[in-house]
PyMOL Python script that loads the backbone (N, CA, C, O; Angstrom):
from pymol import cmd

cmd.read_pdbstr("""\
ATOM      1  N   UNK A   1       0.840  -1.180   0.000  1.00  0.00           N
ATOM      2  CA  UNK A   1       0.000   0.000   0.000  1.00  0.00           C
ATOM      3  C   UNK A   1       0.885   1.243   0.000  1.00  0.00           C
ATOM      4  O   UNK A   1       1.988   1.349   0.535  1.00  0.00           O
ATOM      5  N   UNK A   2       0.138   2.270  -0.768  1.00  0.00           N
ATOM      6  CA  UNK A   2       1.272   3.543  -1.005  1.00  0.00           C
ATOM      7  C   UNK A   2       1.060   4.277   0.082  1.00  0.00           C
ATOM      8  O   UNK A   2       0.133   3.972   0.833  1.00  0.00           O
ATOM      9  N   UNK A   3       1.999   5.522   0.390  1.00  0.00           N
ATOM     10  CA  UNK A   3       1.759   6.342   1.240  1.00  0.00           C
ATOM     11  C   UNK A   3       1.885   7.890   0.476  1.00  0.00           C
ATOM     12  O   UNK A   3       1.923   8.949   1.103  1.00  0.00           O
ATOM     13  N   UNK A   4       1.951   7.744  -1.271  1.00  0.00           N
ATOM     14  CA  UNK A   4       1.388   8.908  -1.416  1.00  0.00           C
ATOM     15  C   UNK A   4       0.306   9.678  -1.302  1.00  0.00           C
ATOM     16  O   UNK A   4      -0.827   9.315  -0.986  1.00  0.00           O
ATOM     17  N   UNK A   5       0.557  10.396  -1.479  1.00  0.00           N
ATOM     18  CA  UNK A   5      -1.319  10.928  -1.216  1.00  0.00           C
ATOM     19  C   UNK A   5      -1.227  12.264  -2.746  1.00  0.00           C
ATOM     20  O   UNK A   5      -0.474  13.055  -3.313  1.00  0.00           O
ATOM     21  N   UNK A   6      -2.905  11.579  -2.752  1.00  0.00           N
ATOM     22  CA  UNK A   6      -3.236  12.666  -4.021  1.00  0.00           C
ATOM     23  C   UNK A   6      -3.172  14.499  -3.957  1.00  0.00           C
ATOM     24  O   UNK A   6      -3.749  15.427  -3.389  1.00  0.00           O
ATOM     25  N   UNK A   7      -2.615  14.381  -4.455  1.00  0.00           N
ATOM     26  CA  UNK A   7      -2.706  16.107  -4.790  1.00  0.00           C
ATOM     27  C   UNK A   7      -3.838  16.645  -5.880  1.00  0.00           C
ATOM     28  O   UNK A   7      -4.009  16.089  -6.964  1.00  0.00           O
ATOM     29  N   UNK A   8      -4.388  17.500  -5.552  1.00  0.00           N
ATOM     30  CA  UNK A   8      -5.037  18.517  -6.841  1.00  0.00           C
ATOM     31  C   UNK A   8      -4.891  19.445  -7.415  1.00  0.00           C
ATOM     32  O   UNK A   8      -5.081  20.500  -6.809  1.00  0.00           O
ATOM     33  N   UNK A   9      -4.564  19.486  -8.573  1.00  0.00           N
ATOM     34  CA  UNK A   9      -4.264  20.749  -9.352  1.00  0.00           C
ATOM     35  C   UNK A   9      -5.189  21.572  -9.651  1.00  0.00           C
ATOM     36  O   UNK A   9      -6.190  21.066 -10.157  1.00  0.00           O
ATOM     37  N   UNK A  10      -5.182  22.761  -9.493  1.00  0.00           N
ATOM     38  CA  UNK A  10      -6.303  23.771  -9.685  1.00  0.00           C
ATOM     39  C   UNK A  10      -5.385  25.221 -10.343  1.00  0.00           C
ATOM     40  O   UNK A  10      -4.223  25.537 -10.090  1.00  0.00           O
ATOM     41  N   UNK A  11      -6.344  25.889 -11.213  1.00  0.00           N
ATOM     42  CA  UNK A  11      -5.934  27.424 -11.665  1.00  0.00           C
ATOM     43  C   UNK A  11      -6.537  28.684 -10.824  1.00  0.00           C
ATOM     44  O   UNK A  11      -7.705  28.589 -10.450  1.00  0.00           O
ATOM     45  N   UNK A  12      -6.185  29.243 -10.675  1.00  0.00           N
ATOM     46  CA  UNK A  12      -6.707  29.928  -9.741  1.00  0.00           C
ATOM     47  C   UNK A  12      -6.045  31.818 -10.445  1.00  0.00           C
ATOM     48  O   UNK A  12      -4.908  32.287 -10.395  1.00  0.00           O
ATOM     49  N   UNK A  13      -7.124  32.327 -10.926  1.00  0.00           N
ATOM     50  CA  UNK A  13      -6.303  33.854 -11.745  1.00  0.00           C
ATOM     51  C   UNK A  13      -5.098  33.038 -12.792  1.00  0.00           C
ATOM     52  O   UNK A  13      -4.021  33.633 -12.760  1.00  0.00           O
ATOM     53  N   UNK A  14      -5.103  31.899 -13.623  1.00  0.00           N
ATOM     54  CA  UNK A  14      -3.963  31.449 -14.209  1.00  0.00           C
ATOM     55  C   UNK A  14      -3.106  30.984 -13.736  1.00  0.00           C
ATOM     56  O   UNK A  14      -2.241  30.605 -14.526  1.00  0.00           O
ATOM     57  N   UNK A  15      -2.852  30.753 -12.298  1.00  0.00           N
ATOM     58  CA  UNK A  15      -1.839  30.169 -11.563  1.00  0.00           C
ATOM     59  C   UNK A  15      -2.259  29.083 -11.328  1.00  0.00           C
ATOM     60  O   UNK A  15      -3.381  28.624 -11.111  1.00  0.00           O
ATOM     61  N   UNK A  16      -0.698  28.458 -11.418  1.00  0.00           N
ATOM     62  CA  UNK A  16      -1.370  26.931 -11.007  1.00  0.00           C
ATOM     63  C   UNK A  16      -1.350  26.803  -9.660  1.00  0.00           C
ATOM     64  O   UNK A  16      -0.640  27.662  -9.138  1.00  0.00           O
ATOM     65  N   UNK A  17      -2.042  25.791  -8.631  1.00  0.00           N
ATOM     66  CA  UNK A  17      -1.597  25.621  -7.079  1.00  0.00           C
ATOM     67  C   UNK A  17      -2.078  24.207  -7.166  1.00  0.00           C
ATOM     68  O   UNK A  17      -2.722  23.621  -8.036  1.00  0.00           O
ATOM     69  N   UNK A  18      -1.517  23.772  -5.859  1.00  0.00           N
ATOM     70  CA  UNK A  18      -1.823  21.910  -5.800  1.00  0.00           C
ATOM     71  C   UNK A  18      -2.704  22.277  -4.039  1.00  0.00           C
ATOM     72  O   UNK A  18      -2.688  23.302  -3.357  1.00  0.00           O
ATOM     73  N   UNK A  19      -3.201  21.290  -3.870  1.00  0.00           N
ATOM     74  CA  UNK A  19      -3.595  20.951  -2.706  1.00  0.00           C
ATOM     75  C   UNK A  19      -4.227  19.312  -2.484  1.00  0.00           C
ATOM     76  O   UNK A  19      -4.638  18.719  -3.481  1.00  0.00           O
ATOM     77  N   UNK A  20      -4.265  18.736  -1.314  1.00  0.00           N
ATOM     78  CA  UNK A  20      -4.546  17.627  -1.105  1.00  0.00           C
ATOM     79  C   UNK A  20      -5.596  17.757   0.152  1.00  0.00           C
ATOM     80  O   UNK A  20      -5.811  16.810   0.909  1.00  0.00           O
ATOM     81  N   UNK A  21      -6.085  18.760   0.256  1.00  0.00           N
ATOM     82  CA  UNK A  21      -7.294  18.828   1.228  1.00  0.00           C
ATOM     83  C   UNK A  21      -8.302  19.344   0.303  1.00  0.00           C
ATOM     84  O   UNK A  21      -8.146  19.954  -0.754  1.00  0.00           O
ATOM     85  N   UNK A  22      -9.474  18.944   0.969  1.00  0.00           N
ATOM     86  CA  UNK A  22     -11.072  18.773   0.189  1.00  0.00           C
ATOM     87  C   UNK A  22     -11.640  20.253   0.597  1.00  0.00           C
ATOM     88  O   UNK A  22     -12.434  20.354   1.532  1.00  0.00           O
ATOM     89  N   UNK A  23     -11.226  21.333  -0.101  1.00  0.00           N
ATOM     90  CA  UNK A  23     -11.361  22.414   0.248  1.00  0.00           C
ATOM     91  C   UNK A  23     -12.631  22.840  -1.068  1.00  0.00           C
ATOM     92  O   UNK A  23     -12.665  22.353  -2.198  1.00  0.00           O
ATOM     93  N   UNK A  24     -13.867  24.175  -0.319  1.00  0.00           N
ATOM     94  CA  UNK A  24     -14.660  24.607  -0.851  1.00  0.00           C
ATOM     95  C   UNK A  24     -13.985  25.749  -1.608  1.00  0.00           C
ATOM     96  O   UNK A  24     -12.786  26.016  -1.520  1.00  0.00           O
ATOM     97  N   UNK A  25     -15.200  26.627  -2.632  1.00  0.00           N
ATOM     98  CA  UNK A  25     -14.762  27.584  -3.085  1.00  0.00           C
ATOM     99  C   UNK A  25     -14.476  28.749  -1.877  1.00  0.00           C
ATOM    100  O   UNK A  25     -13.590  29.598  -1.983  1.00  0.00           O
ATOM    101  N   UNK A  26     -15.531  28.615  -0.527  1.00  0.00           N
ATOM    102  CA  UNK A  26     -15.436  29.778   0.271  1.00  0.00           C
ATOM    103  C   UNK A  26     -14.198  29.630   0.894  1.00  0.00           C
ATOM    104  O   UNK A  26     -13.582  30.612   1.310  1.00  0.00           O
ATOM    105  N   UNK A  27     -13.576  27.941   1.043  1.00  0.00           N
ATOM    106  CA  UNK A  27     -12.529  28.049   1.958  1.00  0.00           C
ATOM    107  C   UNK A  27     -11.099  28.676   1.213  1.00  0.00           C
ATOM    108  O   UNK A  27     -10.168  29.154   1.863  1.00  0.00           O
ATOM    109  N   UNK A  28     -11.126  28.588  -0.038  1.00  0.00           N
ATOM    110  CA  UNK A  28     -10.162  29.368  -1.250  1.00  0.00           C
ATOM    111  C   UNK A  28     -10.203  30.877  -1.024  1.00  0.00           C
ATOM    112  O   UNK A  28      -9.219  31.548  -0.710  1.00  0.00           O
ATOM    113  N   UNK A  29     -11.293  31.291  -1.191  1.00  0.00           N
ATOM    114  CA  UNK A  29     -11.820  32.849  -0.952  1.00  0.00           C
ATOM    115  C   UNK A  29     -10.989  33.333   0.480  1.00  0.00           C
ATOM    116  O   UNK A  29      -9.918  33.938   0.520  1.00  0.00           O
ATOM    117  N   UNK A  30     -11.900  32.831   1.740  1.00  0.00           N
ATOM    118  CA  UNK A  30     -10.788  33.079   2.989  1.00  0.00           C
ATOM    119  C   UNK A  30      -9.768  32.731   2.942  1.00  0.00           C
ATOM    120  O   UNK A  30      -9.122  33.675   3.394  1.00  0.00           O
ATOM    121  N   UNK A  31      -8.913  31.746   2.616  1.00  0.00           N
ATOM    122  CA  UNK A  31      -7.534  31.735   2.408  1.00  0.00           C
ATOM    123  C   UNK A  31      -6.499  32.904   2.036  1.00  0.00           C
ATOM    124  O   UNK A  31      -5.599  33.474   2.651  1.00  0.00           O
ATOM    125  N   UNK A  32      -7.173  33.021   0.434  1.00  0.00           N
ATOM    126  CA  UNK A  32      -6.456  34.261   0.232  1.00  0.00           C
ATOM    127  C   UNK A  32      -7.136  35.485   0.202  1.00  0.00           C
ATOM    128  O   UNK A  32      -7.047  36.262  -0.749  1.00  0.00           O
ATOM    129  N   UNK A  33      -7.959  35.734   1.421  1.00  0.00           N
ATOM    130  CA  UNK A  33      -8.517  36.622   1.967  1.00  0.00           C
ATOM    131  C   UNK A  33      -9.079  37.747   1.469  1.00  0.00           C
ATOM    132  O   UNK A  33      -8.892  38.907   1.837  1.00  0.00           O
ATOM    133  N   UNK A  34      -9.976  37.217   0.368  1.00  0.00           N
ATOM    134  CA  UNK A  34     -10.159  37.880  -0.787  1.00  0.00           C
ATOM    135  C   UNK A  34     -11.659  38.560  -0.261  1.00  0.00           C
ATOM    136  O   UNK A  34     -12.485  37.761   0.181  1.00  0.00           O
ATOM    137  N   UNK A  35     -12.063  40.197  -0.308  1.00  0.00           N
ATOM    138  CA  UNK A  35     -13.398  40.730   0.220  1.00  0.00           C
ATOM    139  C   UNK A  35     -14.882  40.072  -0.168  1.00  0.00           C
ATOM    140  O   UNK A  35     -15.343  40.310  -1.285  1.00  0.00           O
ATOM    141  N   UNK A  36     -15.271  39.635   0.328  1.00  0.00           N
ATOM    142  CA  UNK A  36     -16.820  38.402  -0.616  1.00  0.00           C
ATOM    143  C   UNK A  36     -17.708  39.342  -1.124  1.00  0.00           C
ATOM    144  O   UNK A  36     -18.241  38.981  -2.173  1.00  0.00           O
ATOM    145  N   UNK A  37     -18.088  40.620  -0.636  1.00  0.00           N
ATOM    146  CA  UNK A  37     -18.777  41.226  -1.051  1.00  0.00           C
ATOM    147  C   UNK A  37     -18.284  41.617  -2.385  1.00  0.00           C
ATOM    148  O   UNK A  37     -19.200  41.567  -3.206  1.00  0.00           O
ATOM    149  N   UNK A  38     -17.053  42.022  -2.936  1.00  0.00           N
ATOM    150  CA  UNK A  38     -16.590  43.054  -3.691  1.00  0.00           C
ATOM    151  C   UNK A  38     -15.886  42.077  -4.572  1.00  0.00           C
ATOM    152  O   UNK A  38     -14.679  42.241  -4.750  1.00  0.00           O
ATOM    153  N   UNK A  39     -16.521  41.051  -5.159  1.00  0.00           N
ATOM    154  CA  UNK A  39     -15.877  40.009  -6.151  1.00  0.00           C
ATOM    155  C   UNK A  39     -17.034  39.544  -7.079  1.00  0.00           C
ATOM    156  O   UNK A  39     -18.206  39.892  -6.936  1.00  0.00           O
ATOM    157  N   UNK A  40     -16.577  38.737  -8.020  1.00  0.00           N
ATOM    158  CA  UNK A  40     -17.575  37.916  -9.021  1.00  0.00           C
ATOM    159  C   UNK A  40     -16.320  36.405  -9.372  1.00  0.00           C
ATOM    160  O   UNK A  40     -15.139  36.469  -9.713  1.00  0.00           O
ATOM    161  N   UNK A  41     -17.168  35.214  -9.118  1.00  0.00           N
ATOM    162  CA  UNK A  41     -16.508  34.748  -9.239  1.00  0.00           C
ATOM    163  C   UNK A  41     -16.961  33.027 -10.435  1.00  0.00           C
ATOM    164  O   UNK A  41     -17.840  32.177 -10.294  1.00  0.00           O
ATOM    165  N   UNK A  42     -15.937  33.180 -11.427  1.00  0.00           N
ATOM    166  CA  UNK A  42     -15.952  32.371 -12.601  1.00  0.00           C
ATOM    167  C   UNK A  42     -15.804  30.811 -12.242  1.00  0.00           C
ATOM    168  O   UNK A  42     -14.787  30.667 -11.565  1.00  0.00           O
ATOM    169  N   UNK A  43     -16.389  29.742 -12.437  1.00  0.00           N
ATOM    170  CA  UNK A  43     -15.805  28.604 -11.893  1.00  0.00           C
ATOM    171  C   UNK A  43     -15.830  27.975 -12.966  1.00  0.00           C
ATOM    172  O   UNK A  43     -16.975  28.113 -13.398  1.00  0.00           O
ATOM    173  N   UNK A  44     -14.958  27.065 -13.989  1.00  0.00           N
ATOM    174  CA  UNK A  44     -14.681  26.227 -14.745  1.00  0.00           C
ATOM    175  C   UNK A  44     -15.883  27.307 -16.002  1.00  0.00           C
ATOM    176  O   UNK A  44     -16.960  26.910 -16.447  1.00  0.00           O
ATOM    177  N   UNK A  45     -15.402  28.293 -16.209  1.00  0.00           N
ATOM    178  CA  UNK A  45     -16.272  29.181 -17.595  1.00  0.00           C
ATOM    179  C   UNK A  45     -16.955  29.574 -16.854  1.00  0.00           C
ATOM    180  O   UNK A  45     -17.181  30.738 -17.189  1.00  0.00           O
ATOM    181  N   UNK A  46     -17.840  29.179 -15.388  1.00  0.00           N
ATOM    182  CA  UNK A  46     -19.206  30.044 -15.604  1.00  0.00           C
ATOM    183  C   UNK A  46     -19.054  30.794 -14.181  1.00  0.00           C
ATOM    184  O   UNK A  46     -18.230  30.657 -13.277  1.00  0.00           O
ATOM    185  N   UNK A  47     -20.522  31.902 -14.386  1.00  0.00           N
ATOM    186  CA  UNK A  47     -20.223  32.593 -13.249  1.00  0.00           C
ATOM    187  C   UNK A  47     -20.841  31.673 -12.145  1.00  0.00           C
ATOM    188  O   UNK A  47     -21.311  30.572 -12.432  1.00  0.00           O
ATOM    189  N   UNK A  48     -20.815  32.322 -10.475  1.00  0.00           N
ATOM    190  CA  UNK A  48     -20.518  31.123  -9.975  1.00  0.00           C
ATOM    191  C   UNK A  48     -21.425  32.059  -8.878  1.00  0.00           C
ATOM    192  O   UNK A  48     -21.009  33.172  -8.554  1.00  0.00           O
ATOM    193  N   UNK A  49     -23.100  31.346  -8.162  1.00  0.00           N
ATOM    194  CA  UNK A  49     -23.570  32.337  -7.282  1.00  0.00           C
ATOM    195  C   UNK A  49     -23.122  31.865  -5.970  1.00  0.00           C
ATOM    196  O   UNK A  49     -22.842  30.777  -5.467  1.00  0.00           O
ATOM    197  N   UNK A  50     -23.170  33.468  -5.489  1.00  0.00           N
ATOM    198  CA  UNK A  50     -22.277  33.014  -4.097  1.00  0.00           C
ATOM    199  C   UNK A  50     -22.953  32.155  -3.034  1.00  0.00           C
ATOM    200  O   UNK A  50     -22.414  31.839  -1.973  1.00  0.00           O
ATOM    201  N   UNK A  51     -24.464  31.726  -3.502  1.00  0.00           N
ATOM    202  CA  UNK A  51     -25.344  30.943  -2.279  1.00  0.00           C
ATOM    203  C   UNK A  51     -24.337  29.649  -2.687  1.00  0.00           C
ATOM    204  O   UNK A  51     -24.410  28.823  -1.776  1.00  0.00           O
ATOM    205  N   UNK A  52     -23.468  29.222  -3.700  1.00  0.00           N
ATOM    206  CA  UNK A  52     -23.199  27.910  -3.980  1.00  0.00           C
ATOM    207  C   UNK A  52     -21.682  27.864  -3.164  1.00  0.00           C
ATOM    208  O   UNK A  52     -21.271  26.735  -2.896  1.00  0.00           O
ATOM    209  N   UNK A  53     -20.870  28.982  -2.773  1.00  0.00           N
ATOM    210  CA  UNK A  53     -19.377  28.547  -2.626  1.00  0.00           C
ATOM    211  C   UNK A  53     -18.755  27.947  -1.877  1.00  0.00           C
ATOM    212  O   UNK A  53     -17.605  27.508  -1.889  1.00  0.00           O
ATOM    213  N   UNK A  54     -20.003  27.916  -0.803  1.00  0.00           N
ATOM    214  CA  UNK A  54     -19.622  27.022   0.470  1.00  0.00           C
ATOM    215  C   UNK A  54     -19.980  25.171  -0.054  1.00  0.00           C
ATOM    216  O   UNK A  54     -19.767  24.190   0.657  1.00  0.00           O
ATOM    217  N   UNK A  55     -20.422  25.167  -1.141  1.00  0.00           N
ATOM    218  CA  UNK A  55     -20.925  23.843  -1.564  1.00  0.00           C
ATOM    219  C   UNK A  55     -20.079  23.154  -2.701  1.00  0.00           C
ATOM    220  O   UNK A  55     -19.945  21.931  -2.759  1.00  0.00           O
ATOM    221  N   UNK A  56     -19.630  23.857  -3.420  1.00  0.00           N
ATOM    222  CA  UNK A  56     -18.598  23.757  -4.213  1.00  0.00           C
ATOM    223  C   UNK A  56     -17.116  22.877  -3.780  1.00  0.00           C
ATOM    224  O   UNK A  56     -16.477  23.535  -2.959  1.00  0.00           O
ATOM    225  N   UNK A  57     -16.475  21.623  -4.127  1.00  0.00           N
ATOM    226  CA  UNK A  57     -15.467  21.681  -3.425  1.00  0.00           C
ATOM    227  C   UNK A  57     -14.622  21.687  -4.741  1.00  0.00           C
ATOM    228  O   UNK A  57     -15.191  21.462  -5.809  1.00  0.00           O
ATOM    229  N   UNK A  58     -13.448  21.906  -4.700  1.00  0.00           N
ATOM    230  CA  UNK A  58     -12.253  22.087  -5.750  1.00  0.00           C
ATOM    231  C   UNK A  58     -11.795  21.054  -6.174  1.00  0.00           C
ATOM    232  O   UNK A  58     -10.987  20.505  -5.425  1.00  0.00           O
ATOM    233  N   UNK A  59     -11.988  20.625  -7.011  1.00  0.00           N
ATOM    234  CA  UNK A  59     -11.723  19.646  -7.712  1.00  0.00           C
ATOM    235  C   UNK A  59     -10.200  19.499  -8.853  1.00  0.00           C
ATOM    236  O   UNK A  59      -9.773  20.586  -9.241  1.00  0.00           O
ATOM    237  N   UNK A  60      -9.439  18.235  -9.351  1.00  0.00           N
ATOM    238  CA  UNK A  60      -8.596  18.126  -9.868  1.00  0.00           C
ATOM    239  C   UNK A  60      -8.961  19.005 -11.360  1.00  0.00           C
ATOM    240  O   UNK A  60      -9.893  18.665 -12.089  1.00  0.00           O
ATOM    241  N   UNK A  61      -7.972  20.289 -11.686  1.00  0.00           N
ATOM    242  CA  UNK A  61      -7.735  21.022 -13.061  1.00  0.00           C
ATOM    243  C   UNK A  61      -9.300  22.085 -13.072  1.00  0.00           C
ATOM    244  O   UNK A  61      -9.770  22.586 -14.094  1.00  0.00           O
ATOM    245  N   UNK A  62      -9.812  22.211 -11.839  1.00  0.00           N
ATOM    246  CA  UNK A  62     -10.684  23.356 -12.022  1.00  0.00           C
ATOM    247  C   UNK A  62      -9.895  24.506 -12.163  1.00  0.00           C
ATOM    248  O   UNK A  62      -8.826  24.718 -11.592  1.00  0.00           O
ATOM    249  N   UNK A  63     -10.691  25.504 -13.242  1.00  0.00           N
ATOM    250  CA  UNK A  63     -10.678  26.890 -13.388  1.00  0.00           C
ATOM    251  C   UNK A  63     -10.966  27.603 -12.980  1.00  0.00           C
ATOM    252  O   UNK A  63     -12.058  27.790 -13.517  1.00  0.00           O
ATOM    253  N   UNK A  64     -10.720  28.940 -11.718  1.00  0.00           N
ATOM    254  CA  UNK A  64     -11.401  29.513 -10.912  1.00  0.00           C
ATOM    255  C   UNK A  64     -11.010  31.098 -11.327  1.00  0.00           C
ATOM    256  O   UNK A  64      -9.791  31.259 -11.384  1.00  0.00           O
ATOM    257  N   UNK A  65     -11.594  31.982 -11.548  1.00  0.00           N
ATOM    258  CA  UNK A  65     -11.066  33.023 -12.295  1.00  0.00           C
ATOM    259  C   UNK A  65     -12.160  34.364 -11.055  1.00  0.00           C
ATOM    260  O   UNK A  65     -13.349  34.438 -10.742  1.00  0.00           O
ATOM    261  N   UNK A  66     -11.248  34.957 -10.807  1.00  0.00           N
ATOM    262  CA  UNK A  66     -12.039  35.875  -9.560  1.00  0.00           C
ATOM    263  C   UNK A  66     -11.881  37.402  -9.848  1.00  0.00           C
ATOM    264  O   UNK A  66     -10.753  37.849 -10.059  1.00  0.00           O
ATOM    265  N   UNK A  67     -12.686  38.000  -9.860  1.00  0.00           N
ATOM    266  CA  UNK A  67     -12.757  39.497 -10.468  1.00  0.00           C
ATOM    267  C   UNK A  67     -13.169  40.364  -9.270  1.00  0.00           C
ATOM    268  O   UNK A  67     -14.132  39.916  -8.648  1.00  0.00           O
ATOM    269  N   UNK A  68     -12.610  41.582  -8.788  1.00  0.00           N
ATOM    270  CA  UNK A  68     -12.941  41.971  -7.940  1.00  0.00           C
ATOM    271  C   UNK A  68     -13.359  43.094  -8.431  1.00  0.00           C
ATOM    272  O   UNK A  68     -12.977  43.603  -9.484  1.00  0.00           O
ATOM    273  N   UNK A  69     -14.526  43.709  -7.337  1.00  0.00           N
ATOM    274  CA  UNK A  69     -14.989  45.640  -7.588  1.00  0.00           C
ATOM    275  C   UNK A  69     -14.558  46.505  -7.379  1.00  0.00           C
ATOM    276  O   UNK A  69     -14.671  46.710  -6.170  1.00  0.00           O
ATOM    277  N   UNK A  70     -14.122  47.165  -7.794  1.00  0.00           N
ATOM    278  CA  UNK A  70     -13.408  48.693  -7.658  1.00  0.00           C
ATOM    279  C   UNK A  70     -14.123  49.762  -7.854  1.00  0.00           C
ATOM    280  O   UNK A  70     -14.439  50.328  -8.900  1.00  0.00           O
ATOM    281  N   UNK A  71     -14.433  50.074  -6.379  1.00  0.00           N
ATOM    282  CA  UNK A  71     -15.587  51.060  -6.678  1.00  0.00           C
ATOM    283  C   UNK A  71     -14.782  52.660  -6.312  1.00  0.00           C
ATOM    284  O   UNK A  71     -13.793  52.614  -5.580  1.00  0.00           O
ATOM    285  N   UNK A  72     -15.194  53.867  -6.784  1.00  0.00           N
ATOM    286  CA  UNK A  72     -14.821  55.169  -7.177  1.00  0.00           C
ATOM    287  C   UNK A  72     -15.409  56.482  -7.905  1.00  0.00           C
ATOM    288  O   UNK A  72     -16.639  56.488  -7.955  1.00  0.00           O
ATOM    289  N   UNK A  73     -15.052  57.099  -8.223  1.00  0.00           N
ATOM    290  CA  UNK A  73     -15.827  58.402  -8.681  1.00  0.00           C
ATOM    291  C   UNK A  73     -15.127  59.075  -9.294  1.00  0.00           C
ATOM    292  O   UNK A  73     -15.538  60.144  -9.747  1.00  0.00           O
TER     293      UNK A  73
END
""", "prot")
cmd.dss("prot")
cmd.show_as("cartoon", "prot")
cmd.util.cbc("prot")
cmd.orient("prot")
């Protein structure tokens, strides 16, 4: 029996990152501590509503593309 353990590749803004924990879209968001209100966020092409991000988990070669608001005058 192996003792590797799976990793997941994910894009995240075009970057690649790995992880091996079963992490949601919200737990990505708090990680890199990104404002929830003041974003839109793309998941594998589509937009992505925020009632879903806590339900979402990240999966191997997802696309996550995050746009934030810049608000001004």
């Amino acid at each position: 029996m192996s003792n590797k353990r799976d990793f997941k590749t994910f894009f995240l803004n075009g970057q690649e990152y790995y992880t091996d924990d079963n992490i949601t879209l919200l737990d990505l968001l708090y990680y890199f501590d990104y404002n929830l209100s003041l974003l839109v966020l793309e998941y594998n092409n589509f937009i992505c509503n925020k009632k879903n991000w806590d339900k979402i988990s990240i999966m191997n070669n997802d696309k996550i593309e995050i746009i934030t608001i810049v608000g001004g005058g």
